[in-house]
C-alpha positions in Angstrom: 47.8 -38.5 7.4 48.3 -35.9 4.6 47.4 -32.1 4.4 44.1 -32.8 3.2 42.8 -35.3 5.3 43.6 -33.2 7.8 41.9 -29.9 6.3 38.5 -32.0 5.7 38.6 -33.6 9.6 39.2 -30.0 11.2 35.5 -28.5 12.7 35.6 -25.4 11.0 36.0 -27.6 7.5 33.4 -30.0 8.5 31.1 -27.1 9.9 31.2 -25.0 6.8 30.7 -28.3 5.0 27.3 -29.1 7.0 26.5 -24.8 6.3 26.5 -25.6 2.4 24.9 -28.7 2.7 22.1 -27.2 4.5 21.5 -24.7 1.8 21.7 -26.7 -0.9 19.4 -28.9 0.5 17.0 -25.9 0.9 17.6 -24.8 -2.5 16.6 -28.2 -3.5 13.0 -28.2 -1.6 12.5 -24.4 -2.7 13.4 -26.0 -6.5 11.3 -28.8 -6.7 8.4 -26.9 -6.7 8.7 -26.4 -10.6 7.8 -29.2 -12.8 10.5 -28.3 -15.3 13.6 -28.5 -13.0 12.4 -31.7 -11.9 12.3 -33.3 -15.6 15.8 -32.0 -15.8 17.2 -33.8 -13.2 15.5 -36.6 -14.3 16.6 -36.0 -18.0 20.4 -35.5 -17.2 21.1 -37.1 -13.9 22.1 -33.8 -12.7 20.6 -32.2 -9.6 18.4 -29.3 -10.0 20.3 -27.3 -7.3 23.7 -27.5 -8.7 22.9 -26.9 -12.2 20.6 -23.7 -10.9 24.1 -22.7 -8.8 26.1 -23.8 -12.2 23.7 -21.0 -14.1 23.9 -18.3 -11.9 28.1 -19.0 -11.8 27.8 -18.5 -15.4 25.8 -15.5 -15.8 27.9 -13.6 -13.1 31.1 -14.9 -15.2 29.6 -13.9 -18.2 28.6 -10.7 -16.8 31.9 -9.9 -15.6 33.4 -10.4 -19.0 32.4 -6.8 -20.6 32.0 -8.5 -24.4 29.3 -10.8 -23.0 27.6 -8.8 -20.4 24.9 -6.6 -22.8 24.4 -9.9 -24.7 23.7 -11.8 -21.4 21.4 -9.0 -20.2 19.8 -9.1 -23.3 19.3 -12.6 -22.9 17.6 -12.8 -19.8 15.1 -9.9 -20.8 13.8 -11.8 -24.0 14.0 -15.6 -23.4 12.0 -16.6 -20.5 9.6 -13.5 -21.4 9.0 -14.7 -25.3 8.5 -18.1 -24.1 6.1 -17.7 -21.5 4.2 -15.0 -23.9 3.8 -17.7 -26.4 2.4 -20.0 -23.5 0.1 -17.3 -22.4 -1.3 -16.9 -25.9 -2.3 -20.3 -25.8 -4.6 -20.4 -22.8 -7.9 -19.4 -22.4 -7.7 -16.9 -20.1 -6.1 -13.3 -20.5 -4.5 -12.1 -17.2 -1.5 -14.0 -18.4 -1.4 -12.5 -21.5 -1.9 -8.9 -20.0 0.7 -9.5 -17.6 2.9 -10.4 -20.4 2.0 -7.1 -23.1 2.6 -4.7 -20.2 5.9 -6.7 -19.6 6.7 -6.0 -23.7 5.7 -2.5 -23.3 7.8 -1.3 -20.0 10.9 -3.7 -21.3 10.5 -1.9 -24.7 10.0 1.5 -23.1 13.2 0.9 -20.8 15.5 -0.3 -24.2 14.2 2.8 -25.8 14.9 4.7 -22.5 18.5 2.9 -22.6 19.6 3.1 -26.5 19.4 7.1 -25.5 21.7 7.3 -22.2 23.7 4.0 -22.4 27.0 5.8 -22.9 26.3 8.0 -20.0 25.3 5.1 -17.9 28.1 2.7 -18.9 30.8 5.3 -17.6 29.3 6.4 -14.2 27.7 2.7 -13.5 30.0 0.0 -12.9 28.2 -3.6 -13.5 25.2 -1.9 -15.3 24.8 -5.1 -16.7 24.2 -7.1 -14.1 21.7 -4.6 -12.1 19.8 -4.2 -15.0 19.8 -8.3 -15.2 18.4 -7.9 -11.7 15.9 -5.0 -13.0 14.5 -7.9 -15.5 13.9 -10.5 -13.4 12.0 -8.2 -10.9 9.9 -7.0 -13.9 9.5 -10.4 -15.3 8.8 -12.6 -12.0 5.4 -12.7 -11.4 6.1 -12.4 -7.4 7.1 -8.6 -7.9 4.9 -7.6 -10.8 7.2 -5.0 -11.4 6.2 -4.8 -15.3 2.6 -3.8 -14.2 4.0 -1.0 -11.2 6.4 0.5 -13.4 3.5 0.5 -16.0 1.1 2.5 -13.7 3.9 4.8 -12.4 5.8 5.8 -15.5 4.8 4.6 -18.7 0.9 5.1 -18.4 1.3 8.9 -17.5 3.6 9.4 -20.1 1.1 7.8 -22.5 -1.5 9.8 -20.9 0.5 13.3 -20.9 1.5 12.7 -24.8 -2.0 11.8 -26.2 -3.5 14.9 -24.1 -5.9 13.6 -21.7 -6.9 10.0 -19.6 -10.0 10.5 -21.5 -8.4 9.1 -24.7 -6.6 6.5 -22.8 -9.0 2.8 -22.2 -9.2 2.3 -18.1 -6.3 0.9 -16.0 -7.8 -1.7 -13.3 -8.1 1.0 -10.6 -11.0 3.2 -12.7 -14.3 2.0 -13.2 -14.9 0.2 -16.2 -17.5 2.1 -19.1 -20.7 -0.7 -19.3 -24.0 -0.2 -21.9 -26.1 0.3 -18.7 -24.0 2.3 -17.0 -24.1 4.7 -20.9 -27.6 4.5 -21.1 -27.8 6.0 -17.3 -25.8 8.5 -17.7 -28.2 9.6 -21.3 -31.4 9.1 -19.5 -30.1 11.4 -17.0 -28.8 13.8 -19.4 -32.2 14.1 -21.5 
């Protein structure tokens, strides 16, 4: 029996080898749930899971490669985003598409934000580019929403502080929206 026969009948080998199993199985269920994974494995005879884990091996090692890593980042931030804006254009409805223009206006708020302290950041945070890889995909994945929190938290009462006054600024979903009737209340009662 050689070495490696040996390594791959030994229970710890075998254990760890029903472990991964286990979770890529899971990966599998948690992956078919998207329509376009599933054409892709169809397409290329490739399982969804290990072309996701394939990926996410390739972004870290593109991430740890300094020449790639702002690229990469860049990447992430502007590709799923720009396609799913165009999708959300072309429906009917529009809280796609304002989940999408608040997404634009935080990510181009934070790049503005960025192109000002990057050199700072870049010396005191090692792997900047992966957290703020991580940063996208919470503000990008509708799950989190982050776009629209970091929208009412930071960029809104910036807006609002600049321009003078909320007064100038249209209604975020927590106010009360301005109707005709309710107008023509408030002039009845003022006459």
């Amino acid at each position: 029996m050689s070495a490696s026969q040996k390594v791959q009948q030994h229970p710890a080998f075998i254990q760890a080898q029903d472990k991964a199993n286990y979770y890529v199985n899971q990966l599998d269920k948690e992956l078919s749930k998207y329509p376009a994974l599933n054409a892709f494995e169809q397409r290329t005879q490739v399982p969804k899971s290990y072309a996701f884990l394939g990926a996410v091996l390739a972004l870290a090692v593109l991430h740890s490669v300094n020449a790639f890593a702002s690229p990469v980042s860049n990447l992430v931030g502007w590709a799923l985003p720009a396609f799913l804006s165009v999708k959300a254009i072309e429906t009917p409805g529009h809280q796609d598409d304002i989940q999408w223009l608040t997404y634009w206006v935080v990510f181009g708020f934070f790049n503005f934000i960025e192109t000002i302290a990057l050199r700072v950041v870049l010396y005191y945070v090692p792997w900047y580019f992966a957290f703020k890889s991580i940063f996208i995909l919470w503000l990008q994945l509708p799950q989190f929403r982050g776009a629209q929190t970091l929208y009412g938290t930071v960029v809104r009462p910036v807006f609002v502080s600049i321009h003078g006054g909320a007064s100038r600024v249209a209604p975020t979903q927590s106010e009360p929206t301005v109707t005709a009737d309710g107008l023509r209340e408030r002039v009845a009662v003022a006459e």
